[in-house]
C-alpha positions as CSV (number, residue, x, y, z in Angstrom):
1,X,0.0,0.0,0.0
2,X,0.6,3.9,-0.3
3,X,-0.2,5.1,3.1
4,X,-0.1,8.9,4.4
5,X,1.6,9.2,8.0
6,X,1.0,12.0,9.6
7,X,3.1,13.5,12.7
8,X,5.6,11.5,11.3
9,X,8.5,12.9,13.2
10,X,7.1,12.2,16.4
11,X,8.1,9.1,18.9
12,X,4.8,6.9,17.8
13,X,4.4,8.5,14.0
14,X,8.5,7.6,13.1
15,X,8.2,3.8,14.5
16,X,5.2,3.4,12.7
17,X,6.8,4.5,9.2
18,X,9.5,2.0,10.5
19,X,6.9,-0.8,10.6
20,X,5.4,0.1,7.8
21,X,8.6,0.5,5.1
22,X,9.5,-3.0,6.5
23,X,6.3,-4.6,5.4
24,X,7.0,-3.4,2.4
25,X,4.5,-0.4,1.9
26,X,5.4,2.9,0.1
27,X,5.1,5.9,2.9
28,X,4.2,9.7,2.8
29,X,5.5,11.3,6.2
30,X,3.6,14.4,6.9
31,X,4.8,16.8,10.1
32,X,5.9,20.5,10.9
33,X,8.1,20.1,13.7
34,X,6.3,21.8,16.3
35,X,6.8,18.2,18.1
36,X,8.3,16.4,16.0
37,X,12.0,15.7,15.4
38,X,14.0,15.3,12.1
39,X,16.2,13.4,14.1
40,X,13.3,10.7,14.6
41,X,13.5,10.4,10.8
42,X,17.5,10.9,9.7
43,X,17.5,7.2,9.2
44,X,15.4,7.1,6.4
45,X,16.6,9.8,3.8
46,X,17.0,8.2,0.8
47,X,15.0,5.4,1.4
48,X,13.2,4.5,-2.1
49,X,9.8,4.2,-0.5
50,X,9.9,7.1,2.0
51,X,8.7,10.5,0.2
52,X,8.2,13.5,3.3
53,X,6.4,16.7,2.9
54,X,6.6,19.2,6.0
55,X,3.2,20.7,6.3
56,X,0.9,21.7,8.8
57,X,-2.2,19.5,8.8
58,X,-4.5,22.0,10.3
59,X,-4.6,23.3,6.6
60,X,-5.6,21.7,3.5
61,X,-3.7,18.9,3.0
62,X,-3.0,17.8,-1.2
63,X,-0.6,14.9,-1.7
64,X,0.0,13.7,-5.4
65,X,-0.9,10.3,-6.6
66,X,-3.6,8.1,-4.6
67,X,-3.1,6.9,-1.1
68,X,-4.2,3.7,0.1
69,X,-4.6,4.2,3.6
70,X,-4.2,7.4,6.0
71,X,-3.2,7.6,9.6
72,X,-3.4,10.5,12.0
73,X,-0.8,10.6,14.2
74,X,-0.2,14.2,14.3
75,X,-0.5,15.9,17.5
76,X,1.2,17.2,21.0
77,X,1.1,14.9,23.3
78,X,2.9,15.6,26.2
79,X,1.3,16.8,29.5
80,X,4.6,18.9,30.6
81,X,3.6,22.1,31.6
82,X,7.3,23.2,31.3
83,X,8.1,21.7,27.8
84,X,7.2,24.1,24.8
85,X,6.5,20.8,23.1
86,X,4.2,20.1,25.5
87,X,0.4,20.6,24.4
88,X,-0.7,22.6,27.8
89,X,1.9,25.3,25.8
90,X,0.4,24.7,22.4
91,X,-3.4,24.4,23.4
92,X,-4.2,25.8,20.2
93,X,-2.3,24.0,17.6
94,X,-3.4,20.9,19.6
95,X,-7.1,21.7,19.1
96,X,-6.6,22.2,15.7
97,X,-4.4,18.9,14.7
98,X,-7.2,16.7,16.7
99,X,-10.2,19.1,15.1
100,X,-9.0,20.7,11.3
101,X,-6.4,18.1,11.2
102,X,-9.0,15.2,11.7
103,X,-11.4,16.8,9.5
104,X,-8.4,17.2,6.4
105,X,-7.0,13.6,7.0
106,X,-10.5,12.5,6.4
107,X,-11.3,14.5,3.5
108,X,-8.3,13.3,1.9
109,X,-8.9,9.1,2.8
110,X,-12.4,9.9,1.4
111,X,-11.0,11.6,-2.0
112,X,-8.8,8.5,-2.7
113,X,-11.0,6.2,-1.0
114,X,-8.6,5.0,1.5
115,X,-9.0,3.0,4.5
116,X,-8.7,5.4,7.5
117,X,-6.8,5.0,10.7
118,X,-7.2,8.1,14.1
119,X,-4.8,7.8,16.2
120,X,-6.8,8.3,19.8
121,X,-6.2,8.2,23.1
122,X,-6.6,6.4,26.5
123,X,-7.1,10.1,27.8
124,X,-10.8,10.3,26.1
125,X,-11.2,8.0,29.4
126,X,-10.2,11.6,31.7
127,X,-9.9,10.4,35.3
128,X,-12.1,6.4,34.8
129,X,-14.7,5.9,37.4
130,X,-14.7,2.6,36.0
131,X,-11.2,0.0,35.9
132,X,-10.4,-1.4,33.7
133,X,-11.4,0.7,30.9
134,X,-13.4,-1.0,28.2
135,X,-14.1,0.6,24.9
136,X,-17.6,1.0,25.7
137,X,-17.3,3.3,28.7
138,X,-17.8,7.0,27.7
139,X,-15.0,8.3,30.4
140,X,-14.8,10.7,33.2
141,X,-13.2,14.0,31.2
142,X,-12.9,17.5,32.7
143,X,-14.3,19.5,29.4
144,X,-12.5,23.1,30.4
145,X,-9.5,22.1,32.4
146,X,-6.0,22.3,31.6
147,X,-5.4,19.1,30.2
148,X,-8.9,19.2,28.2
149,X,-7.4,20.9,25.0
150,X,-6.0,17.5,24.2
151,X,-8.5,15.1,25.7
152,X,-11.8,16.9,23.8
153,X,-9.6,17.7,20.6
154,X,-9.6,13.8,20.5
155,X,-12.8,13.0,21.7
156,X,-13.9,15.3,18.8
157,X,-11.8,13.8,16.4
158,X,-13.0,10.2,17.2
159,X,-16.8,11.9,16.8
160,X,-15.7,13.2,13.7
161,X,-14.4,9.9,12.4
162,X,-17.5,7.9,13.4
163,X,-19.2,10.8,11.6
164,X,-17.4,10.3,8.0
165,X,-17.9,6.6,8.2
166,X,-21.6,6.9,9.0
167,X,-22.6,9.4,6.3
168,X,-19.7,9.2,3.9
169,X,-19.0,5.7,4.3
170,X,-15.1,6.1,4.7
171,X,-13.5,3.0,5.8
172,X,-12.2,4.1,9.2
173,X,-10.3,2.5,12.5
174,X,-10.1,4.3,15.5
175,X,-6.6,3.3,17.8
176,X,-7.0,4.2,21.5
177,X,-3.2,4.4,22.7
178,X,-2.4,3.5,26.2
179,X,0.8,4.8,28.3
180,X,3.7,3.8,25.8
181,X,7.5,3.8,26.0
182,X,10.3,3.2,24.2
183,X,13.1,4.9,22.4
184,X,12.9,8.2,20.5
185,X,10.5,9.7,23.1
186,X,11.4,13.4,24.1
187,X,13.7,13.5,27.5
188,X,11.8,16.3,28.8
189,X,8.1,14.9,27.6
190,X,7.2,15.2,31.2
191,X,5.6,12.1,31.4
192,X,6.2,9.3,34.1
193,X,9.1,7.1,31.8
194,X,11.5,10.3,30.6
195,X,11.1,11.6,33.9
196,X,12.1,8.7,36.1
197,X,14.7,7.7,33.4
198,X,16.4,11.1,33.1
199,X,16.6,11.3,37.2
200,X,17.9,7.9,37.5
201,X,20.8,8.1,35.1
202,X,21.8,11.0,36.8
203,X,22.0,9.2,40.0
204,X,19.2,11.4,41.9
205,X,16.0,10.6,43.5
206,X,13.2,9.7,41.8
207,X,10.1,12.3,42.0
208,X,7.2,10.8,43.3
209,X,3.7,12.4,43.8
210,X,1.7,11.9,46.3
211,X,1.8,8.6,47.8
212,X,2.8,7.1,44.8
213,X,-0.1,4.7,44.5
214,X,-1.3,6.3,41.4
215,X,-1.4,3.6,38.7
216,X,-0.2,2.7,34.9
217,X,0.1,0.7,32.4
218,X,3.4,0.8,30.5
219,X,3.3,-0.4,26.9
220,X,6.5,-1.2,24.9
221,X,6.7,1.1,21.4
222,X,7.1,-2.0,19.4
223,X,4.5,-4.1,21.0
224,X,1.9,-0.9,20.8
225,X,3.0,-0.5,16.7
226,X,2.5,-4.1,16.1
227,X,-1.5,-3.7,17.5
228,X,-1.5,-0.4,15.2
229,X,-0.6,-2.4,11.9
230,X,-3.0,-5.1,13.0
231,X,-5.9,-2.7,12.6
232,X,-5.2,-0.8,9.9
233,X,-5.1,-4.4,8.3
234,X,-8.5,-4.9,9.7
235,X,-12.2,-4.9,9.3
236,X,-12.9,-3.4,12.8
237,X,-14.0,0.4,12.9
238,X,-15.2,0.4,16.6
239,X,-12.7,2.3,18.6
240,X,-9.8,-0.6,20.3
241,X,-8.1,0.0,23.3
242,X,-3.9,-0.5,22.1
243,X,-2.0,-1.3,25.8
244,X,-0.3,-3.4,28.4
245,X,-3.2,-4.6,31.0
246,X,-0.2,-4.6,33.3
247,X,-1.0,-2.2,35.8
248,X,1.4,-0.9,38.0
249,X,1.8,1.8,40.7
250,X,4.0,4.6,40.2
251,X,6.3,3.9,43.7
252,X,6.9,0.0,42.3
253,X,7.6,1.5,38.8
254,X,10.1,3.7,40.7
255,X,11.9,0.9,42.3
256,X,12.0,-0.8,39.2
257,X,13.8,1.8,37.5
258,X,16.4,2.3,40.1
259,X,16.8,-1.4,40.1
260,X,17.4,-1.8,36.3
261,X,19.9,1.5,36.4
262,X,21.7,0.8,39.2
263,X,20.4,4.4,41.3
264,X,21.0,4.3,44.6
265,X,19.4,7.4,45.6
266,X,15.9,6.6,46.1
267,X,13.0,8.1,45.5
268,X,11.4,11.5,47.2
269,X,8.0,12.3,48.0
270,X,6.0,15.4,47.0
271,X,2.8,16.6,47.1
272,X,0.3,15.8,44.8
273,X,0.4,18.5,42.0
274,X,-3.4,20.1,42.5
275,X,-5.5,21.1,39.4
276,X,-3.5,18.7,36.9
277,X,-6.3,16.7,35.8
278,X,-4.0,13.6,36.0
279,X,-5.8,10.9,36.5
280,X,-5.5,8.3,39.3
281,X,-5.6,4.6,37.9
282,X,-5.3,3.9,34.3
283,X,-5.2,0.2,32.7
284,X,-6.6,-0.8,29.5
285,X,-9.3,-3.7,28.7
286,X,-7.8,-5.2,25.3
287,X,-10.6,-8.0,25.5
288,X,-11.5,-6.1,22.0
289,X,-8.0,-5.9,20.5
290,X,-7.5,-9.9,21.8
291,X,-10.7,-10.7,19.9
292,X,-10.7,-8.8,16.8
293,X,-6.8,-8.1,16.4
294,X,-5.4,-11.5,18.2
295,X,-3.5,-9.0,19.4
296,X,-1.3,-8.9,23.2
297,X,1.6,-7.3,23.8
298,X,4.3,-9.7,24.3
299,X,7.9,-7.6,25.4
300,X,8.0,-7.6,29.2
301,X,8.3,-4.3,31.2
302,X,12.3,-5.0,32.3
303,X,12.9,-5.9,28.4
304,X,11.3,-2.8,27.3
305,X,12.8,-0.3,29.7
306,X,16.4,-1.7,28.6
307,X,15.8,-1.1,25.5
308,X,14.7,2.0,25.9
309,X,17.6,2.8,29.0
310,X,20.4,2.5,26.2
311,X,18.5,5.3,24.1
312,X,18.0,7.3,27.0
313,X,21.9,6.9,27.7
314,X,23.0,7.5,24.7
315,X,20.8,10.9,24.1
316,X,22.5,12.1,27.7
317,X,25.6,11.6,26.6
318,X,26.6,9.2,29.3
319,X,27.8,6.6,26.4
């Protein structure tokens, strides 16, 4: 296939044009690096089925020659209040990638007839009432809070998408991504993984929150792609939960990244950050993803964080 990949430079977006150039599939990258990195994407200039176009894709979007499938990856993601990556400091551009960016990525599937694939989020889930979370549940989301310009931009875009395959008949898939990890993510993304990591290697405590019983589930990047590919490849256009059911608290994730880096400095408590929106347990039900997809991820948490230790290392300069 020909398949349009937008937010291409970003930690999920680059693995995925990985994936898909090694299945054999010819791939458009789309980004702007607002987020994204060219870095993420060095290793594949000159690649004979890689072709990139840096655009923004809250603007009409025209790529020449038809496209078999399109996926929309393109959006901040991180939480970090102090990153200007971070979507809390682009609340704008983050509205319009899950909104006019949505909306574009859609026209263009339905011009070339293309199968369809949103890349969502376990967020559209706010702080869950219910655990685990199922597909079915319609989530516990603060609508004007601080962390809302990325949850409701992708609530809309999943409304959207259900929208254009129920009048236009576009052959869409709807992906909702669970914690993920894994090399190429941003040191200073401000989420749980870069943070802990980035303390660690530096030999210093790790931050905890609150009591640390706050709860996650880590997925590998490689196991999370593979469930991606699977759907695109599929008939399924109900929205499937992508994620380790492995939940784990934040304190135990701690110790387990001092244990796998060798930091002997602990951890330290502090106070529960007020008004953040984050929420307080989070694990995925992938009955869906199991059924549809035959589809469970498979690299164990102290394989994954290796993996993705040696990246972390390497981008600190401590190899």
């Amino acid at each position: 296939m020909r398949i349009l990949v937008t937010g291409a430079a970003g930690f999920l977006g680059s693995h995925l044009c990985d994936r898909l150039l090694s299945d054999g599939h010819s791939v458009v990258g789309m980004d702007n690096f607002i987020t994204g990195s060219p870095d993420n994407l060095a290793h594949l200039g000159g690649h004979p089925n890689f072709k990139f176009i840096r655009h923004d894709v809250s603007n009409f979007i025209f790529v020449p020659g038809k496209l078999d499938a399109v996926m929309h990856f393109a959006s901040p993601a991180s939480p970090n209040p102090n990153s200007p990556f971070g979507y809390l400091n682009l609340p704008i551009q983050t509205m319009k990638a899950g909104a006019l960016g949505t909306h574009n990525t859609l026209g263009i599937a339905r011009t070339y007839n293309s199968r369809f694939l949103l890349a969502s989020t376990s967020e559209i889930y706010g702080d869950p009432l219910e655990h685990p979370q199922r597909e079915d549940y319609w989530g516990h989301v603060d609508p004007i809070g601080p962390r809302s310009v990325y949850d409701e931009a992708k609530r809309f875009a999943e409304a959207l998408t259900m929208a254009y395959h129920r009048f236009h008949g576009v052959d869409t898939r709807i992906v909702r991504i669970f914690n993920t990890y894994g090399p190429r993510m941003h040191i200073d993304d401000g989420r749980v993984v870069p943070n802990f990591l980035q303390q660690a290697l530096q030999n210093e405590p790790l931050t905890v929150y609150g009591d640390g019983s706050q709860t996650r589930s880590f997925c590998y990047v490689d196991d999370l792609i593979d469930g991606i590919y699977r759907l695109l490849l599929s008939d399924e256009h109900q929205p499937v939960n992508i994620g380790n059911p492995v939940e784990t608290t934040i304190l135990e994730f701690a110790h387990t990244i001092n244990n796998l880096t060798g930091n002997q400095a602990g951890v330290v408590f502090k106070p529960k950050q007020r008004g953040s929106g984050d929420p307080q347990r989070r694990q995925p039900d992938i009955s869906r993803a199991l059924e549809v997809l035959s589809w469970q991820p498979e690299v164990s948490l102290d394989d994954g964080l290796t993996k993705t230790i040696q990246y972390f290392k390497e981008k600190l300069g401590l190899e």
